[in-house]
C-alpha positions as CSV (number, residue, x, y, z in Angstrom):
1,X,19.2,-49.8,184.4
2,X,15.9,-49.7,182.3
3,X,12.4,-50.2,184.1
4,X,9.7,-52.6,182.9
5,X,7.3,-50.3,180.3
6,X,3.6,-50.8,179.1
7,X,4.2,-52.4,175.9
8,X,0.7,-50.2,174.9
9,X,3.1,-47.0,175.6
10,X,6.3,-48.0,172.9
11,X,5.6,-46.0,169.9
12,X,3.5,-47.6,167.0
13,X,5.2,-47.7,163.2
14,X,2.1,-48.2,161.1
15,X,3.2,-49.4,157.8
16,X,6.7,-48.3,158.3
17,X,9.0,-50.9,156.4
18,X,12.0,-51.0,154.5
19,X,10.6,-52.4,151.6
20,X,10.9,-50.3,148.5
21,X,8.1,-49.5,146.5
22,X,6.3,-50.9,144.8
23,X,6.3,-53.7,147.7
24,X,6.0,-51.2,150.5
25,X,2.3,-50.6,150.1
26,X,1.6,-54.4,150.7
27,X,2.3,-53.5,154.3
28,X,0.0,-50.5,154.8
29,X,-1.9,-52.3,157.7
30,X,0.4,-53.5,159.5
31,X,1.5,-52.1,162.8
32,X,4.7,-52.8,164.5
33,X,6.0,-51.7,168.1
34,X,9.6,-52.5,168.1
35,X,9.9,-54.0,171.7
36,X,13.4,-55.2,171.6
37,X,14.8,-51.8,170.3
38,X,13.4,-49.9,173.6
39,X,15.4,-52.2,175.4
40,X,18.5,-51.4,173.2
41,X,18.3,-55.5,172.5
42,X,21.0,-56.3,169.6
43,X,21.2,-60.2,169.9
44,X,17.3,-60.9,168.7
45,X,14.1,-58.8,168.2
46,X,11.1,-58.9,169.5
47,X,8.1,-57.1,167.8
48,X,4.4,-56.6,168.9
49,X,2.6,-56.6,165.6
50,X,-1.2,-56.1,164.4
51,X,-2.3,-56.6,161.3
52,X,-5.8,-55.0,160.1
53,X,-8.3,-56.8,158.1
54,X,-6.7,-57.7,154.5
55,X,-2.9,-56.8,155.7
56,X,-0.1,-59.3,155.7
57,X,3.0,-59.2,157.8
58,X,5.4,-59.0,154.9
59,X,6.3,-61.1,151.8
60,X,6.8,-64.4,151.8
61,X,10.2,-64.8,152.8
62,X,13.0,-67.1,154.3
63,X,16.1,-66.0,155.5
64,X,19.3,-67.6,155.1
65,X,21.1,-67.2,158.6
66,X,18.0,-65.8,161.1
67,X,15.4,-68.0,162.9
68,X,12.1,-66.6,163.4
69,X,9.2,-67.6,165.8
70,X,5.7,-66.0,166.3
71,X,3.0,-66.3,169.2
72,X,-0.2,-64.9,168.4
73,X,-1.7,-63.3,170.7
74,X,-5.6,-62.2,169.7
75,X,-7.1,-62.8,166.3
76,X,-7.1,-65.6,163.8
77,X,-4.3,-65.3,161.2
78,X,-3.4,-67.2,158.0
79,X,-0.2,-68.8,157.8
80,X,1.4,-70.0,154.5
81,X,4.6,-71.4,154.5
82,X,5.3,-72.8,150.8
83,X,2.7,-74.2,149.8
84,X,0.7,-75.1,152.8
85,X,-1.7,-72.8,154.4
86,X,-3.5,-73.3,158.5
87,X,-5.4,-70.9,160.5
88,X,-4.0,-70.2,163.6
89,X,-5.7,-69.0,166.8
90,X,-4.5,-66.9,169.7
91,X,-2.2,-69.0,171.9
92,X,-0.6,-70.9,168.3
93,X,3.3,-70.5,167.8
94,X,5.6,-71.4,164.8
95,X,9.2,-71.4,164.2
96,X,10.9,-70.7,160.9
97,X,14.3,-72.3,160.9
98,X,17.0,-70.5,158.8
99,X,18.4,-71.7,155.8
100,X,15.0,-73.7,155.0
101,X,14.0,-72.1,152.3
102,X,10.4,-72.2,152.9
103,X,8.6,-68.7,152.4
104,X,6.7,-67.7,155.2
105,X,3.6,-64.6,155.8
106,X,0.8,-64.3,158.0
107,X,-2.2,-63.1,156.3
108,X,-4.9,-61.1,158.0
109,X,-8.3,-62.9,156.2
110,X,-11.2,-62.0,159.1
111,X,-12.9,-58.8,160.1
112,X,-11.2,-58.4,163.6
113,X,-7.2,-57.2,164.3
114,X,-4.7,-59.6,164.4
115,X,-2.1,-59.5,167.4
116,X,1.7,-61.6,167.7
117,X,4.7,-61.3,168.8
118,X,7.7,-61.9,166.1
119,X,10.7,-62.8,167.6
120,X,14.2,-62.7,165.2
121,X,17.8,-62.8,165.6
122,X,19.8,-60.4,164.2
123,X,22.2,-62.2,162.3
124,X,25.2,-60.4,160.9
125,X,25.3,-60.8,156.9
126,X,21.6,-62.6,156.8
127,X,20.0,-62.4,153.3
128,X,16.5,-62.6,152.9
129,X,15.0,-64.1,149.6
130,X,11.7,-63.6,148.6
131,X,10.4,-66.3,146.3
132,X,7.1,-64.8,144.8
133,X,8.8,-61.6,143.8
134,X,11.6,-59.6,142.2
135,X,13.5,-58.6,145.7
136,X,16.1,-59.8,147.7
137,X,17.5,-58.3,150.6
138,X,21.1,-58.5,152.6
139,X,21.4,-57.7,156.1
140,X,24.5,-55.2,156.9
141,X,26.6,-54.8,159.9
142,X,25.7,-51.6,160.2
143,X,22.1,-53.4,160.8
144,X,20.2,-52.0,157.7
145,X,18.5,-54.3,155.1
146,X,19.5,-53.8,151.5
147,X,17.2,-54.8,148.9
148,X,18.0,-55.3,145.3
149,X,16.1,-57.0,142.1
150,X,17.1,-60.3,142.0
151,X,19.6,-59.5,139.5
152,X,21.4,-57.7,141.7
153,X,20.4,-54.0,140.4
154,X,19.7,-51.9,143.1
155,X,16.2,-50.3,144.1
């Protein structure tokens, strides 16, 4: 049986990714403590994840199978989905249906640190598509992301 843990003690992966360069840098400020994982969790994830002045959470995507939802927590992120844009505020949520194909990212635009939780399923054979650039990604059963031009040439 596990105990309940300080999420401030689960260690921090700052700018760790599986993004392959040259996208990998986009993430540089971001900082992720995989919550969900210390728990051994393998239905859903949950991260806790701050994002420093000017970082973003990670391309605007959509996934094809995997629902998403955030809660932020401190700070004042920028949402785009598509086309639209809103400034949220700590105690704002949004849900990203799969199979929507509308691109989502939070944006860190202010001078303070941005705070959320991301919560995800971890849908066997997801693909990720990532509209504004030359990547897409497929989720494997082994529980690895793949990413590939959109061609389908590897990186």
């Amino acid at each position: 049986m596990s105990r309940p843990i300080s999420a401030e003690s689960v260690e921090v992966q700052k700018g760790a990714t599986f993004y392959p360069e040259p996208f990998a840098r986009q993430v540089l400020g971001r900082i992720k403590k995989k919550l969900g994982d210390v728990f051994g969790l393998s239905n859903f994830g949950i991260n806790l994840t701050q994002l420093e002045p000017g970082a973003v959470s990670a391309l605007p995507h959509h996934h094809k199978t995997q629902d998403e939802f955030i809660f932020v927590l401190d700070g004042r992120p920028t949402l785009i989905v598509s086309d639209d844009e809103w400034e949220l505020s700590p105690g704002d949520c949004m849900g990203f249906k799969a199979g929507s194909g509308k691109a989502h990212q939070l944006v860190s635009r202010s001078d303070g640190l941005v705070s959320y939780l991301e919560i995800g399923d971890r849908s066997p054979d997801d693909e990720c598509e990532y509209p504004n650039d030359d990547i897409r990604a497929a989720f494997s059963s082994s529980g690895d992301w793949n990413f590939a031009h959109k061609d389908g040439t590897p990186y």
